[in-house]
C-alpha atoms as a printed R data frame, in Angstrom:
    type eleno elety resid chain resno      x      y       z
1   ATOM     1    CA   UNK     A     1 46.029 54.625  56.518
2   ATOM     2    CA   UNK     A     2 44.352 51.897  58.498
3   ATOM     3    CA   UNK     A     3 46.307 49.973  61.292
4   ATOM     4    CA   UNK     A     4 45.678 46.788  62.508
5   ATOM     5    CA   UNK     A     5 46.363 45.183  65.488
6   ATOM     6    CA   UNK     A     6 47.010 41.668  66.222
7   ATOM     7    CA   UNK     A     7 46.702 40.421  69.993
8   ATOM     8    CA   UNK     A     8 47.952 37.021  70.748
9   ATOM     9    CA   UNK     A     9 46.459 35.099  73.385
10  ATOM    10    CA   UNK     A    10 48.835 33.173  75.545
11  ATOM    11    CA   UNK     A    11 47.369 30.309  77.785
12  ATOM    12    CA   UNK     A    12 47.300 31.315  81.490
13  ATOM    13    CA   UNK     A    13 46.636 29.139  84.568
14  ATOM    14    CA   UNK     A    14 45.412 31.159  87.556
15  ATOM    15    CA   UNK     A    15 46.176 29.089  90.948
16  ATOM    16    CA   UNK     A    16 43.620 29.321  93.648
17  ATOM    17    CA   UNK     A    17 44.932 27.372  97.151
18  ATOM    18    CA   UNK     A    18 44.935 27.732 100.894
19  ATOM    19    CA   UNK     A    19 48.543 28.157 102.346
20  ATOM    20    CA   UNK     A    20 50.401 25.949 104.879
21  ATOM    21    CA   UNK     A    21 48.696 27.565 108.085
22  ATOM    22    CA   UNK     A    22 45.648 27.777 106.641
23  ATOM    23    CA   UNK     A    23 45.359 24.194 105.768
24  ATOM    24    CA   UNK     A    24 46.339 22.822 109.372
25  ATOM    25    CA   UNK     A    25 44.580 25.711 111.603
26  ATOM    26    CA   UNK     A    26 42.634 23.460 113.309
27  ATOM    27    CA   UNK     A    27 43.011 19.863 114.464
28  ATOM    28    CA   UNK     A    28 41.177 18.554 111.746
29  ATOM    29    CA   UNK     A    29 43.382 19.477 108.881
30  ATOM    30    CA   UNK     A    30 46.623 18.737 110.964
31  ATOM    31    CA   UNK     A    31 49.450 17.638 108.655
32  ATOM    32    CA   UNK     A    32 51.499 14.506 108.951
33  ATOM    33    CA   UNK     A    33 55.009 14.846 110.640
34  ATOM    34    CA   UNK     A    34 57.608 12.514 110.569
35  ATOM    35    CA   UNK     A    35 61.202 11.826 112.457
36  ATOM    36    CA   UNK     A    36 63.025 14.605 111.670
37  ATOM    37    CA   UNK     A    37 62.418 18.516 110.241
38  ATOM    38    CA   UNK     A    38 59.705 19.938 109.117
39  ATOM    39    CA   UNK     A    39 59.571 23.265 107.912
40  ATOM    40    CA   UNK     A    40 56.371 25.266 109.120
41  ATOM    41    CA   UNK     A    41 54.916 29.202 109.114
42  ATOM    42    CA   UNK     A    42 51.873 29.361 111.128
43  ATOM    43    CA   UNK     A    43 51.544 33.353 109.969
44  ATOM    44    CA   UNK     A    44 47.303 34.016 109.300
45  ATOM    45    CA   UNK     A    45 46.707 31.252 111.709
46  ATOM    46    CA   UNK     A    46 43.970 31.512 113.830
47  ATOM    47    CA   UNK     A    47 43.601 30.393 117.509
48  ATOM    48    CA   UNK     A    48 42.254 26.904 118.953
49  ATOM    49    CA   UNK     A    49 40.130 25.596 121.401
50  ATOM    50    CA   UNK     A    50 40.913 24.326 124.333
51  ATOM    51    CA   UNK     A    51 43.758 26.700 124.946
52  ATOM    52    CA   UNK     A    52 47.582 25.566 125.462
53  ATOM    53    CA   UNK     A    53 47.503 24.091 128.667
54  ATOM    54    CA   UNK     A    54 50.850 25.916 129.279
55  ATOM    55    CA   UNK     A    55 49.996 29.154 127.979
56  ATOM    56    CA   UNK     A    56 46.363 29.376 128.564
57  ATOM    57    CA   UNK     A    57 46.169 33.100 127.515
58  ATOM    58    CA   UNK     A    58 49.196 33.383 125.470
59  ATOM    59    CA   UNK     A    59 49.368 30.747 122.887
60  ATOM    60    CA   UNK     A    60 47.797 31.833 120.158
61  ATOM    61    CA   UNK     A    61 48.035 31.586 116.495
62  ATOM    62    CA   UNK     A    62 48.479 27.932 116.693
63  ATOM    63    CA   UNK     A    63 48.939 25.040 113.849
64  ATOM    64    CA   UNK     A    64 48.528 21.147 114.302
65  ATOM    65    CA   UNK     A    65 50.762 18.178 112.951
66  ATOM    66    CA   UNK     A    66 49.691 14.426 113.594
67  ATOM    67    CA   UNK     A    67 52.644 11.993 114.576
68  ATOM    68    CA   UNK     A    68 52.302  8.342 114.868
69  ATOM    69    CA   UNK     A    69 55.421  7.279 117.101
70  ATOM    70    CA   UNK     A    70 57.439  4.643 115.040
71  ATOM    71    CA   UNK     A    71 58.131  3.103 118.608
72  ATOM    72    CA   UNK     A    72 58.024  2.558 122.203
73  ATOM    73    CA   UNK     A    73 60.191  4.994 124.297
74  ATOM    74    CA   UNK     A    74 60.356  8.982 124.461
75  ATOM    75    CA   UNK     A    75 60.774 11.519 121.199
76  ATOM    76    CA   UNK     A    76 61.686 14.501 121.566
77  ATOM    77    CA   UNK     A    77 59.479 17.253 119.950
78  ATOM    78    CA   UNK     A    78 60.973 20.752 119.457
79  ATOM    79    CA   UNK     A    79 61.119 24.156 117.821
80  ATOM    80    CA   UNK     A    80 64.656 24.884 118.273
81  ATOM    81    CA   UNK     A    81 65.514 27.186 115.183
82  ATOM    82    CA   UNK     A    82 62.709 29.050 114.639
83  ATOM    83    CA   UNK     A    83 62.204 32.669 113.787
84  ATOM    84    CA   UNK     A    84 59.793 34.023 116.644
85  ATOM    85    CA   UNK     A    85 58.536 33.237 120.392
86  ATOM    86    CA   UNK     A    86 57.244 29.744 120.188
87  ATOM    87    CA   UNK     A    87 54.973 27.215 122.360
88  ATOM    88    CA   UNK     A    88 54.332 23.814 121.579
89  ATOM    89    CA   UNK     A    89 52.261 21.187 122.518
90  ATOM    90    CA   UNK     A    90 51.707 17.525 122.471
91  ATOM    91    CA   UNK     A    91 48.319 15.562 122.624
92  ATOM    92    CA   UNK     A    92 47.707 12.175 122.657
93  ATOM    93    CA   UNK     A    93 44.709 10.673 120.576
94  ATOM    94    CA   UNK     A    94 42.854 12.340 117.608
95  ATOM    95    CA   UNK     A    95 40.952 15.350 117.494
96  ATOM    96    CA   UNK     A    96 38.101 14.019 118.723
97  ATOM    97    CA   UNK     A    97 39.530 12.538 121.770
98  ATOM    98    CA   UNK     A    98 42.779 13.725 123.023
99  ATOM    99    CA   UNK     A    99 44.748 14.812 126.496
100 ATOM   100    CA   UNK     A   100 47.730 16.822 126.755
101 ATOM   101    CA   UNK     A   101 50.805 14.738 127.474
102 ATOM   102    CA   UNK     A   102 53.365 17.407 127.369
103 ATOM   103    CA   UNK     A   103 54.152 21.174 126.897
104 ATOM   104    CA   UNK     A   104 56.355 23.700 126.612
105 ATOM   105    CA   UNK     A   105 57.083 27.769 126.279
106 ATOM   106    CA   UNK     A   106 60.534 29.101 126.483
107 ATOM   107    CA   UNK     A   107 63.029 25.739 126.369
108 ATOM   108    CA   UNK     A   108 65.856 26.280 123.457
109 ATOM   109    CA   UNK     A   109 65.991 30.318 124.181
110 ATOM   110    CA   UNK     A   110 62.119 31.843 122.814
111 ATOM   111    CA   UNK     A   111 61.512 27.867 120.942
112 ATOM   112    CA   UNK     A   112 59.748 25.270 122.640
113 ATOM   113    CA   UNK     A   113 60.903 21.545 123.772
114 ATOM   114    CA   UNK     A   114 59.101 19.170 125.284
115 ATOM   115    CA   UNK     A   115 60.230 14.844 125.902
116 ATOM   116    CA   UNK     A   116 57.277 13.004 125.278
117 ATOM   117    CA   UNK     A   117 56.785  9.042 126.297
118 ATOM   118    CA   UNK     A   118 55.196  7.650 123.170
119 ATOM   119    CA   UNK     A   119 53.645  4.193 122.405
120 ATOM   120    CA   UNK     A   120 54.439  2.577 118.952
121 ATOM   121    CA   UNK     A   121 51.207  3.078 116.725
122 ATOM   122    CA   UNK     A   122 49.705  5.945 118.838
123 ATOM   123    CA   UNK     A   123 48.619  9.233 117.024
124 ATOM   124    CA   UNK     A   124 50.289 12.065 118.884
125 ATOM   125    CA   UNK     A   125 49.367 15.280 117.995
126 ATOM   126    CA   UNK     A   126 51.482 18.627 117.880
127 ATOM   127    CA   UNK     A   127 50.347 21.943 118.008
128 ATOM   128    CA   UNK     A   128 52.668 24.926 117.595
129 ATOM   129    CA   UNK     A   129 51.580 28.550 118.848
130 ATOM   130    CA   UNK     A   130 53.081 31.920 119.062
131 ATOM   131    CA   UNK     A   131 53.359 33.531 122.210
132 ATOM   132    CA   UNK     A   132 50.892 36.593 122.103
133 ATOM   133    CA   UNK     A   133 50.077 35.575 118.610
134 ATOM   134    CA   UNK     A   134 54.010 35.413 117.251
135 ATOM   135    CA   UNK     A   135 54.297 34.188 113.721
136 ATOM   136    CA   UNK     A   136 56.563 33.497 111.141
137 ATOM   137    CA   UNK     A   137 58.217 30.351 109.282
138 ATOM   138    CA   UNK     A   138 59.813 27.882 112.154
139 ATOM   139    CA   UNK     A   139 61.079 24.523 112.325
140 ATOM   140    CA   UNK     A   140 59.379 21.559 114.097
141 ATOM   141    CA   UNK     A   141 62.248 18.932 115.117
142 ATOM   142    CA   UNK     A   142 60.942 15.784 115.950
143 ATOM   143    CA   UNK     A   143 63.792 12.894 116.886
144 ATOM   144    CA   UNK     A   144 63.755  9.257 118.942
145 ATOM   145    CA   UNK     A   145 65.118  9.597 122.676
146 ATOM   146    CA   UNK     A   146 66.981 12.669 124.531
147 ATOM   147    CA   UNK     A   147 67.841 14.428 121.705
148 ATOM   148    CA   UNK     A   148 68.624 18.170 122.763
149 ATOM   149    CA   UNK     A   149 69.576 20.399 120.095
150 ATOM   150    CA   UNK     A   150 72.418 22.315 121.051
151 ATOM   151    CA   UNK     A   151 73.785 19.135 122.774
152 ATOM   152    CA   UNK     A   152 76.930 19.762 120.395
153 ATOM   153    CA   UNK     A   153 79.060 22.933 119.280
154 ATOM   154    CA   UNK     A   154 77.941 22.423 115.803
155 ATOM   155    CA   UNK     A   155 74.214 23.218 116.567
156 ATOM   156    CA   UNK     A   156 74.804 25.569 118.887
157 ATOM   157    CA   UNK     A   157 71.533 28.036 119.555
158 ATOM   158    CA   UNK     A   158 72.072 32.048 119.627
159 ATOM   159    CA   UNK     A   159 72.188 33.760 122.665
160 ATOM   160    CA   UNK     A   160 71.341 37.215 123.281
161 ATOM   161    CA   UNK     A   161 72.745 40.233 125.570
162 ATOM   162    CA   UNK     A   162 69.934 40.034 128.687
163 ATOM   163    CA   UNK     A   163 68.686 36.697 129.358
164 ATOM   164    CA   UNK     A   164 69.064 33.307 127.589
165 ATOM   165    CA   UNK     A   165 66.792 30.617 129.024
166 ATOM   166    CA   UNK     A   166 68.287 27.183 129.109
167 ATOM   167    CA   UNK     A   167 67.841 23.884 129.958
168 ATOM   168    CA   UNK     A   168 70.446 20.545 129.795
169 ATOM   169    CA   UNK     A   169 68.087 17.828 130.744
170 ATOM   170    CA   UNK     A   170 69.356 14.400 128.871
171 ATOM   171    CA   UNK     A   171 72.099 16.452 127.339
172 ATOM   172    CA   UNK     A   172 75.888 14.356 126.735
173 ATOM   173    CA   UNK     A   173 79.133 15.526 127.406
174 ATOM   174    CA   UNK     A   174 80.994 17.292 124.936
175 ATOM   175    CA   UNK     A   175 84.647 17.172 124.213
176 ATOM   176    CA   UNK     A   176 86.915 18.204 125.146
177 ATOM   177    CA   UNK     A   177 86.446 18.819 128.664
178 ATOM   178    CA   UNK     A   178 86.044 22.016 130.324
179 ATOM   179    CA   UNK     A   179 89.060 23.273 130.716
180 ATOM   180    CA   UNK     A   180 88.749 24.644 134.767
181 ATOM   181    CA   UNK     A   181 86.318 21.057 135.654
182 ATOM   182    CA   UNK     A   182 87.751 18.573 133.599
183 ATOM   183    CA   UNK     A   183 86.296 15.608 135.188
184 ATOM   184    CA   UNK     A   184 83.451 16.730 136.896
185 ATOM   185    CA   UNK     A   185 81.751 19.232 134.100
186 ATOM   186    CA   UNK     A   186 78.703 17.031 132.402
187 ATOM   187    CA   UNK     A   187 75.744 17.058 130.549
188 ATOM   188    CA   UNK     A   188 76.941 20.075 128.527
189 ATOM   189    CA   UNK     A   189 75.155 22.785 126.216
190 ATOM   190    CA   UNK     A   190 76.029 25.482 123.463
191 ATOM   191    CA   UNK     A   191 75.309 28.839 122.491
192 ATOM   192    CA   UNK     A   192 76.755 31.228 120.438
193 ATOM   193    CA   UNK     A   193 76.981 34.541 120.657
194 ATOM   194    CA   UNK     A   194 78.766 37.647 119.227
195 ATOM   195    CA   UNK     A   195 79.223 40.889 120.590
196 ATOM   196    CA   UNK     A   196 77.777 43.936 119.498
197 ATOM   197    CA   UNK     A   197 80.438 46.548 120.787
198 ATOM   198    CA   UNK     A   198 84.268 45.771 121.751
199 ATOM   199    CA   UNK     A   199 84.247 46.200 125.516
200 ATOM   200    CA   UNK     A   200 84.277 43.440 128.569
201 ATOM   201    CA   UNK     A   201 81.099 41.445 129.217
202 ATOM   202    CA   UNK     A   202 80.057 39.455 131.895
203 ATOM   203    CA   UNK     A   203 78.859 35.919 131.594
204 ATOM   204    CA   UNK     A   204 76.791 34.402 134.244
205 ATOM   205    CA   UNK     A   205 73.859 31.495 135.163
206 ATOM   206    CA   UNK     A   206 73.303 33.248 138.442
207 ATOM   207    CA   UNK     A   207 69.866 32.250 139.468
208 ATOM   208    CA   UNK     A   208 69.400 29.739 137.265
209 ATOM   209    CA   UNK     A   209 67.466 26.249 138.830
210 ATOM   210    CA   UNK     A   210 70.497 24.204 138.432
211 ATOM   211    CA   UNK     A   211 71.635 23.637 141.497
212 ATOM   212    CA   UNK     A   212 75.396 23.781 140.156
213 ATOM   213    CA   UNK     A   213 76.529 24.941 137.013
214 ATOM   214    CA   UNK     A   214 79.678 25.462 135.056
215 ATOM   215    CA   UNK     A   215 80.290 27.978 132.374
216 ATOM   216    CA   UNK     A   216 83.169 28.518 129.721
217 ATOM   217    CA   UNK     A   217 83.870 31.174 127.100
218 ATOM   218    CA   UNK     A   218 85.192 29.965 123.876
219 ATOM   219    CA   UNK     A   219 86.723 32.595 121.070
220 ATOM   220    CA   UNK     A   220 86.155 31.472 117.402
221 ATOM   221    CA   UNK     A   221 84.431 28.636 115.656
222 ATOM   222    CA   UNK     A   222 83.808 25.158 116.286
223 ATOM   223    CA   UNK     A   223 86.579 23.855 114.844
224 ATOM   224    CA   UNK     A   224 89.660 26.024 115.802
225 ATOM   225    CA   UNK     A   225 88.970 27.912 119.346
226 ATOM   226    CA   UNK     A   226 90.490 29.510 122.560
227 ATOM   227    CA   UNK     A   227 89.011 29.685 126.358
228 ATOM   228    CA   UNK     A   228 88.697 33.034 126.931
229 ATOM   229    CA   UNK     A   229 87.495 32.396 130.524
230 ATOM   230    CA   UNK     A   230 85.970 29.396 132.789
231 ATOM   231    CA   UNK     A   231 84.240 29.391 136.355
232 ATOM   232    CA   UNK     A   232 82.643 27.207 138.609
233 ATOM   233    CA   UNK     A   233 80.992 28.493 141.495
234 ATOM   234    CA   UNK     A   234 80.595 32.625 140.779
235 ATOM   235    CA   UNK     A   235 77.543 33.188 142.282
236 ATOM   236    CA   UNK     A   236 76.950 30.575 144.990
237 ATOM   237    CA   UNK     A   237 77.269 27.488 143.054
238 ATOM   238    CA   UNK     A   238 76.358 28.814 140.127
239 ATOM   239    CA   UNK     A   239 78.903 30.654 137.671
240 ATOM   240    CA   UNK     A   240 80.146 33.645 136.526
């Protein structure tokens, strides 16, 4: 008995393309970024020259993103969100020509933030490193004025047990007011957090730069919450 066999050949398209890192590792192919988010993963990046004038040993891994500033003022460029240990950087000019007009390591926890003053028309460029070659997908955040991300409860940042780094430069008040400084408690930040074991936990900004600080401990979500605990001066003026 003789058997045949039929084979049917089915069309098949084989796709052959750099990724996202790949095409903006170096200045030259940086991507175009616009007010708002843009998604990013600098993971098989390579590492630039000059070096991140912040980081000059540790930025590594680094992308690029042009940005031509819609207007006069100050935009805020950040990588609040992201997945690993960012730094970011903003030049001013093209690739050929270009000086560093702002940057930034640890700002919004382990992600970057950096207020830039910008010139309508101007190419700006941003370049976004890991810190000792960190990688992974992040978010670049790019929005007109003070913007700071965890300005409100609703985007509040997580926080970890150890240290949280910080900063409320041209953040707003939030209401309501703090519940042990109602007048006097301004420019206000978030965090979340949640604890890993039942048990009592201190909360503190001893040693922080501030040169007075206020903290409060809220239970639950943003929209139906308790003070667990506020404090003014702790530690000095700072507060525990």
């Amino acid at each position: 008995m003789k058997l045949t066999l039929a084979t049917t050949l089915i069309p098949a398209t084989l796709l052959i393309g750099l990724t996202q890192a790949q095409v903006n590792d170096d200045c030259a192919g940086a991507l175009p970024a616009t007010v708002g988010t843009t998604a990013f993963d600098n993971t098989g990046a390579t590492t630039s020259t000059p070096a991140v004038s912040c980081a000059l040993t540790s930025g590594q891994a680094d992308i690029w993103y042009s940005f031509v500033a819609p207007t006069t003022g100050s935009y805020q460029f950040d990588t609040c969100g992201s997945s690993f240990d960012t730094i970011i950087e903003v030049r001013e000019g093209s690739c050929a020509t270009n000086a560093a007009v702002g940057c930034n390591d640890d700002s919004c926890g382990m992600q970057s933030s950096v207020l830039v003053p910008t010139t309508a028309g101007t190419n700006y460029l941003v370049r976004l490193a890991g810190w000792n070659g960190a990688s992974g997908p992040g978010l670049l955040n790019i929005a007109l004025g003070s913007a700071v991300h965890n300005d409100e409860c609703a985007t509040a940042l997580p926080a970890v047990t150890g240290v949280t780094s910080w900063d409320n430069t041209n953040a707003t008040t939030s209401s309501p007011p703090f519940s042990c400084e109602p007048v006097q408690c301004q420019a206000d930040v978030w965090f979340s957090w949640t604890a890993p074991t039942s048990g009592t936990y201190v909360f503190d900004t001893c040693g922080s730069s501030l040169a007075d600080t206020v903290l409060e401990i809220i239970d639950g979500g943003c929209s139906s919450s308790a003070v667990l605990a506020c404090n003014d001066d702790g530690c000095g003026l700072q507060s525990s």
